[in-house]
TORPAPA-756382 format. One record per residue (C-alpha): x, y, z. Coordinates in pm, whole numbers, padded with zeros to 5 digits, always signed. Each point is the difference from the previous one (the first is absolute). Layout:
! TORPAPA-756382
XYZ...
This chain:
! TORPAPA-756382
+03583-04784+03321+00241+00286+00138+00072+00312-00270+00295+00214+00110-00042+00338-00118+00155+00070-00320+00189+00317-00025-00273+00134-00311-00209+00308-00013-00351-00084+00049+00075-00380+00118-00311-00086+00173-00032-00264+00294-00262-00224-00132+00051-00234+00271-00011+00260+00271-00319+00139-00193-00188-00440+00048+00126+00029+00363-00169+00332+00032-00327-00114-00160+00018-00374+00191+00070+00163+00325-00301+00273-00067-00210-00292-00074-00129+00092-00341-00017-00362-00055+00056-00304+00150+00239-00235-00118-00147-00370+00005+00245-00311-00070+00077-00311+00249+00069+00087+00303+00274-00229+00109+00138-00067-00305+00379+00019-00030+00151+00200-00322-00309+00195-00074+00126+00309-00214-00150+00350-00124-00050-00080-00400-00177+00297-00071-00224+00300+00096-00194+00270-00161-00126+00353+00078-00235+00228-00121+00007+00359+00138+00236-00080+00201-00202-00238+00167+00071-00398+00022-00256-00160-00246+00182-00359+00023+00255-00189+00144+00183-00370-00077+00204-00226+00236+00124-00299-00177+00133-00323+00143+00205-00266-00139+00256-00057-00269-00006+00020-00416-00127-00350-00031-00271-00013+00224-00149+00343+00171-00354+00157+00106-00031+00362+00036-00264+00189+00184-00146+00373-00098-00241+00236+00218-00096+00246-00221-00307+00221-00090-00290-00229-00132-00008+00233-00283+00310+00003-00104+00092-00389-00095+00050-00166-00361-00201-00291-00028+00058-00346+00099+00041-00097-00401+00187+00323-00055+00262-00086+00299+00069-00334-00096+00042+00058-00380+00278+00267+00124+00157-00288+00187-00030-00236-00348+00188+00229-00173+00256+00084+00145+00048-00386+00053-00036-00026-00372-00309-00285+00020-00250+00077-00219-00385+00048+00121-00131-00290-00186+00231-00241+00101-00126+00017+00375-00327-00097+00117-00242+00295+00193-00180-00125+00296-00185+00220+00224-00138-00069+00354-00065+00129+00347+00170-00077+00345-00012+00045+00342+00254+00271+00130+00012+00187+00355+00153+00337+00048+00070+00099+00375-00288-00273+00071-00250+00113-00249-00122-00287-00213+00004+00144-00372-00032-00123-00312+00264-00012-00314-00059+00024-00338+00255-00240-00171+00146-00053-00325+00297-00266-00089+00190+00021-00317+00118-00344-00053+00119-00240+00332+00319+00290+00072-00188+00358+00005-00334+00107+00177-00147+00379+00118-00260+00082+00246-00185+00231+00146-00161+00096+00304-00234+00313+00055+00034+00164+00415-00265+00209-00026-00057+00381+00112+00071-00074+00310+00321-00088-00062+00134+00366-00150-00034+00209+00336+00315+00082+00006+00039+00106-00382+00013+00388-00124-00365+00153-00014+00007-00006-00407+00093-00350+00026-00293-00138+00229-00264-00208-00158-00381+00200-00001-00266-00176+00272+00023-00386-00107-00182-00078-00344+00013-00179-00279+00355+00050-00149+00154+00215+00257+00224-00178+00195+00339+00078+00228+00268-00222-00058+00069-00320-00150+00319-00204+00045+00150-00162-00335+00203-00311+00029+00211-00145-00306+00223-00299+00035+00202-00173-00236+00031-00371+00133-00108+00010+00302-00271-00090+00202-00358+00187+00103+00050+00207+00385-00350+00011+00146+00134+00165+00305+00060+00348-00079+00099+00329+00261+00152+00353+00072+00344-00012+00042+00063+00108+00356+00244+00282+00018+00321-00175+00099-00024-00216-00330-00069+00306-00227+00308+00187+00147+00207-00274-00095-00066-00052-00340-00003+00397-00020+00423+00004+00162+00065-00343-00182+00240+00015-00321-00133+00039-00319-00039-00377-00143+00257-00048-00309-00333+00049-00255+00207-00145-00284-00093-00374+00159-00299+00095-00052-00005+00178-00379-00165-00238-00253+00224-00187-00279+00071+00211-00288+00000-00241-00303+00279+00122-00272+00005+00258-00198-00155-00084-00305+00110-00083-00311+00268+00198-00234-00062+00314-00218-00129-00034-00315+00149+00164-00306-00101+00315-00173+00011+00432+00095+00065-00016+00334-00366+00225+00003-00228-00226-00183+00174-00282+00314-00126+00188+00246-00268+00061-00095-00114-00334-00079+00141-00097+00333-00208+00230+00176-00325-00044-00171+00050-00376+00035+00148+00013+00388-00366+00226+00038-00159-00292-00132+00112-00265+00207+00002+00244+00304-00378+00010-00074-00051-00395-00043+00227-00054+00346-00249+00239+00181-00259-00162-00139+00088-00357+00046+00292-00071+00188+00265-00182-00078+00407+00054-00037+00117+00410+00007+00031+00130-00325+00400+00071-00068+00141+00239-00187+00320-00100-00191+00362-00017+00161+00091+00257-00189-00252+00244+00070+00275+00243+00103+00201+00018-00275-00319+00039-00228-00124+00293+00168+00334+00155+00043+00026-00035-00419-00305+00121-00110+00034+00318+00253+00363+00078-00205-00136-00036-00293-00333+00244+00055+00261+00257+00123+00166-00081-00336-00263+00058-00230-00209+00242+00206+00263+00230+00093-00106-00019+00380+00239-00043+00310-00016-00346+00154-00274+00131+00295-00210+00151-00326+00041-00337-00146-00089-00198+00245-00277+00174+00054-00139+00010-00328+00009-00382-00034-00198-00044+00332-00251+00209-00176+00011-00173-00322-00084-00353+00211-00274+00153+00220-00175+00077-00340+00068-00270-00113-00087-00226+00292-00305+00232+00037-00137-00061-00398+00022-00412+00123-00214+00066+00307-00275+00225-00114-00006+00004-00368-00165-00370-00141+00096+00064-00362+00402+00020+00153-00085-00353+00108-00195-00127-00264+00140+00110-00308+00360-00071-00046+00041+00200-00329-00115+00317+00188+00195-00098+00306+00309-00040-00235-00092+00317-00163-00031+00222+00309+00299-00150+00199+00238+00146-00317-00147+00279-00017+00038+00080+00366+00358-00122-00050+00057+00250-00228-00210+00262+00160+00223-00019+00335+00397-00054-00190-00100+00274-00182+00082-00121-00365-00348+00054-00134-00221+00236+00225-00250+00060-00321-00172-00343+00121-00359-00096-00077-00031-00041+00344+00134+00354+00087-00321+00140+00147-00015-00330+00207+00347+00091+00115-00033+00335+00102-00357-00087+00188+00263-00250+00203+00236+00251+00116-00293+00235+00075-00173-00262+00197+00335-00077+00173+00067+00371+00058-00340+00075+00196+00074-00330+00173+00289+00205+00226-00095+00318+00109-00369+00014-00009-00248-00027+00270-00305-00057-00215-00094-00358-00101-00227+00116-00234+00307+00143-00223+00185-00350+00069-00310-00195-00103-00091+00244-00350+00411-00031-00060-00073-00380-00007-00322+00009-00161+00198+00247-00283+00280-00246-00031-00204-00340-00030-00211+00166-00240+00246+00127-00198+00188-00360-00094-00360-00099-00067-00037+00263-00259+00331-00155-00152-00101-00366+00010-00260+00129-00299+00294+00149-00192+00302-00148+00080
């Protein structure tokens, strides 16, 4: 992958920056040595130090890829391949989980991977180094005297149709400077099917639509992380709803389009906020009714004497200490002030 240097203040060389760190030997970068059409996927830094890097090989129908990274720092097995699942739009249940071990060897050492498949097309594993395998890392970085826990490195491998690779090793030098002077692959082979957009507005004040689309997308954004399955879509005419309801809060609230659009960011972060953390907002679809209105109002300005008004205000304090203060406590007794606040209403609505 070869980045010519764009002609922007503060451009910064990122590929320069993995050379640096590969060449320094921060961290090794494991793979199959050997293997034709190996590429750099991915890498990762803390502190300016390389915590993990990814060389995949293959094509979008059938690849592996392998990561060296900082035993610490690694999603689970599970948590890896239900990343994969989504984005391929299969849902979790529809697969069957196996786990198992198998033999693997890394520069001749005989290790042992942790396995999990997701259905006959998509398995993860895992294989711990050891301590001794994170000499080269950054003192903050190095594993304490072996114990229970503390570990090195571990090398991830995820693979979508193909085949376990029991014979694993450090790329020798010549290989890594290739794929680090090769072209960058054309990624959009490898971007995941979009489904289409979904279906077509609904009727009604273009505010009450989006808000129901939002609360609803939030929804199904929840189920989908939950449990798989197809991306949730927001309608083909997204755009144009957006680009309505921002005209007409300028219209009724007086405010310049950037005031506008601002204001109905707001209004759905509340909103979107009340779903996630109040249960009544979920539960109760009078109240939910009820407070959505009155927030409408609240916000377009055509009735700021709301029942809800303390509830409101709390928001826009809680939003306001969100920006410039350094002191989660204030953040966290903002919230507190807020959520407690629209309780207080729920009893007098």
């Amino acid at each position: 992958m070869r980045f010519e240097h764009p002609e922007r203040r503060g451009w910064r060389d990122h590929r320069a920056e993995l050379r640096s760190a590969l060449t320094g030997e921060q961290l090794p970068m494991i793979g199959l040595p050997g293997t034709a059409g190996g590429w750099i996927a991915g890498w990762d830094t803390s502190a300016d130090v390389l915590t993990s890097v990814t060389v995949k090989y293959g094509e979008p129908d059938s690849w592996l890829s392998v990561e060296t990274a900082v035993a610490s720092s690694g999603s689970s097995l599970r948590e890896t391949l239900e990343e994969q699942l989504r984005l391929a739009g299969v849902r979790f249940a529809d697969v069957t989980w196996d786990e198992s071990e198998a033999a693997v060897t890394v520069d001749g050492r005989s290790l042992t991977a942790q396995v999990l498949h997701a259905g006959e097309d998509w398995w993860a594993a895992r294989v711990v180094l050891g301590a001794t395998a994170v000499a080269q890392l950054a003192p903050e970085f190095r594993s304490a005297p072996p114990a229970a826990g503390q570990v090195g490195l571990a090398v991830g491998l995820l693979a979508y149709r193909k085949g376990f690779e029991p014979r694993l090793g450090a790329l020798p030098p010549g290989e890594i400077a290739e794929m680090l002077n090769a072209p960058m692959p054309d990624l959009e082979r490898w971007a995941p099917s979009r489904p289409v957009a979904g279906p077509a507005l609904p009727d009604g004040e273009p505010h009450r639509v989006l808000v129901d689309i939002v609360l609803q997308q939030a929804i199904e954004q929840q189920t989908w992380m939950a449990e798989g399955g197809p991306m949730p879509q927001l309608p083909a005419s997204w755009g144009s709803l957006w680009t309505s309801v921002v005209k007409r809060q300028s219209d009724l609230a007086g405010q310049s389009e950037d005031a506008a659009q601002s204001a109905v960011s707001d209004m759905l972060s509340q909103l979107a906020a009340l779903q996630r953390e109040a249960a009544w907002f979920r539960e109760d679809t009078a109240l939910r009714h009820r407070a959505i209105s009155e927030t409408l109002l609240f916000v377009t300005g055509l009735a700021t004497d709301v029942p809800s008004r303390p509830a409101q205000e709390a928001w826009r304090e809680r939003q306001g200490t969100r920006i410039p203060t350094t002191r989660p406590d204030a953040v966290l007794a903002a919230g507190d002030h807020w959520l407690t606040a629209w309780t207080t209403w729920t009893t007098h609505p």
